[in-house]
C-alpha positions as CSV (number, residue, x, y, z in Angstrom):
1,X,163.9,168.8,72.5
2,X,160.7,166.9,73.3
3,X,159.9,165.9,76.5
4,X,157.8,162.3,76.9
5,X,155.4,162.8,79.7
6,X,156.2,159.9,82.5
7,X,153.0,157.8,83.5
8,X,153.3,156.2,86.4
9,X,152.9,152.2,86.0
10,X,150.0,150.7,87.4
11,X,151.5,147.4,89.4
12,X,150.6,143.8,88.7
13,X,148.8,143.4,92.1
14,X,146.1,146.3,91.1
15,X,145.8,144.8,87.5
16,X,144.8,141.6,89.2
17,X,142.4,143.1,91.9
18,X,140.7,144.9,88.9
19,X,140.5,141.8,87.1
20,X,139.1,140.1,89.6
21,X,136.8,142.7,90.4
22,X,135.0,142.8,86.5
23,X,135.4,139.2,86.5
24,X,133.0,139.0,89.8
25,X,130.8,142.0,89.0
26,X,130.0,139.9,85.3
27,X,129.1,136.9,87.3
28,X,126.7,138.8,89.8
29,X,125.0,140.4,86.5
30,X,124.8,137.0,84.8
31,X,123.2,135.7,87.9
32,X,121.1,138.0,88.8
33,X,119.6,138.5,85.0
34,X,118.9,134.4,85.3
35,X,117.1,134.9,88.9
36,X,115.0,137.9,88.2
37,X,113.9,136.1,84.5
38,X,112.8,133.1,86.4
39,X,110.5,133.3,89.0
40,X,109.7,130.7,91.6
41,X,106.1,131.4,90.8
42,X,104.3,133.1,88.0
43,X,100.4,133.8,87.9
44,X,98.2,134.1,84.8
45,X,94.3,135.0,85.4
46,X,92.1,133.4,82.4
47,X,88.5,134.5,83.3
48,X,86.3,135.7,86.1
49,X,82.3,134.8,86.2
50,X,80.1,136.9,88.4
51,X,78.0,134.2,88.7
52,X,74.9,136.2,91.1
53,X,74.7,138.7,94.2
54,X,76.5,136.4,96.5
55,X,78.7,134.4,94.2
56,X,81.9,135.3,91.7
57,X,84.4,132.2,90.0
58,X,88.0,132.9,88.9
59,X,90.0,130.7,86.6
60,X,93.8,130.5,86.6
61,X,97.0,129.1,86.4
62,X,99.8,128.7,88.7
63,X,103.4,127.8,87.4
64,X,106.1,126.9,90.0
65,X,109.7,126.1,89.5
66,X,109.2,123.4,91.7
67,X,106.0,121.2,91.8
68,X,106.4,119.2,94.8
69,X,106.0,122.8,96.9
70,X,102.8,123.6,98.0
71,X,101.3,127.3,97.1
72,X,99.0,129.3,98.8
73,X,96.9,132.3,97.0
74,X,94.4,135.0,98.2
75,X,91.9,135.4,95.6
76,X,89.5,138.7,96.1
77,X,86.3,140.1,94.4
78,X,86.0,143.5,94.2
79,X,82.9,145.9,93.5
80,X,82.6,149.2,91.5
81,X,84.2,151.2,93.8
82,X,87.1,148.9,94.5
83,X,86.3,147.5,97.8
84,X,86.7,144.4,98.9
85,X,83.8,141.9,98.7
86,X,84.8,138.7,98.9
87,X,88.2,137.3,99.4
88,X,89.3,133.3,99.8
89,X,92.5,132.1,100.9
90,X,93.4,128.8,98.8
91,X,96.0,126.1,99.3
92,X,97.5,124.2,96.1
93,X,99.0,120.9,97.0
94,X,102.2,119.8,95.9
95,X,103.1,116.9,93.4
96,X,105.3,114.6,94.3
97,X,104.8,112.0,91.8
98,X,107.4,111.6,88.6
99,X,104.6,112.8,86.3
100,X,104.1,115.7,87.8
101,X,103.2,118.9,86.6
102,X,104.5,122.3,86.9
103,X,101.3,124.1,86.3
104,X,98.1,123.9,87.8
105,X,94.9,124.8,86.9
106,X,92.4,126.4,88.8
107,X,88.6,126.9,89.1
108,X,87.4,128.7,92.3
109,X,84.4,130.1,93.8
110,X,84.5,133.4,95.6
111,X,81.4,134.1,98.3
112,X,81.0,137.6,97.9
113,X,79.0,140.0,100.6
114,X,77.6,142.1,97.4
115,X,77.8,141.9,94.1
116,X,81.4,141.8,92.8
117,X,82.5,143.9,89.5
118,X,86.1,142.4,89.4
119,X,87.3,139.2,90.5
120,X,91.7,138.8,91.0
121,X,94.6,136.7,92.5
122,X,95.6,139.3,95.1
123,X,98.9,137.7,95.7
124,X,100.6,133.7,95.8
125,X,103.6,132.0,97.4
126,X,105.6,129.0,97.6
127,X,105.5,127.3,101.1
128,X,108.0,125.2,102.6
């Protein structure tokens, strides 16, 4: 004689909590792969100049999810050892009209106290 081992039935109010639970837990991971894959702000540095003793540029671009919101960026020049030489804090206006752009172009000077070896956008944000 062969016994069947008795499981004990899972009822339909925990099937339901679990689906409800996956079901949410999928939407947080769809979201949050969406939010992390499109920044509010991206950064891309084309060139740096040292220009003289006293004097560095730094081209770059700026995109931003929304153009109409101003930005503000810390660029600094650095010397061979690392330390800080120059640094310049620079607002980028927002665009309000219909043509406007999401990316903006920049071209900026960077006083420097000694001669700079590396010139870099330290950091950027959107303001409200």
């Amino acid at each position: 004689m062969k016994l069947d081992p008795v499981l004990p039935r899972k009822p339909w109010r925990a099937r339901i909590a679990i689906l409800l639970l996956a079901i949410t837990g999928a939407g947080w991971l769809g979201w949050s792969a969406w939010f992390h894959s499109n920044p509010a702000l991206t950064i891309k540095e084309i060139a740096f100049t040292i220009t003289s003793e006293s004097s560095s540029e730094l081209r770059y671009e700026v995109t931003r999810r929304e153009p109409d919101r101003p930005i503000i960026c810390v660029l600094r020049a650095l010397d061979s050892s690392a330390a800080v030489v120059g640094e310049v804090r620079e607002t980028i206006p927002g665009e309000t009209s219909k043509a406007a752009s999401s990316t903006a172009a920049r071209r900026t000077v960077v006083a420097t106290l000694g001669k700079a070896a590396f010139v870099k956008v330290d950091r950027c944000w959107v303001t409200r």
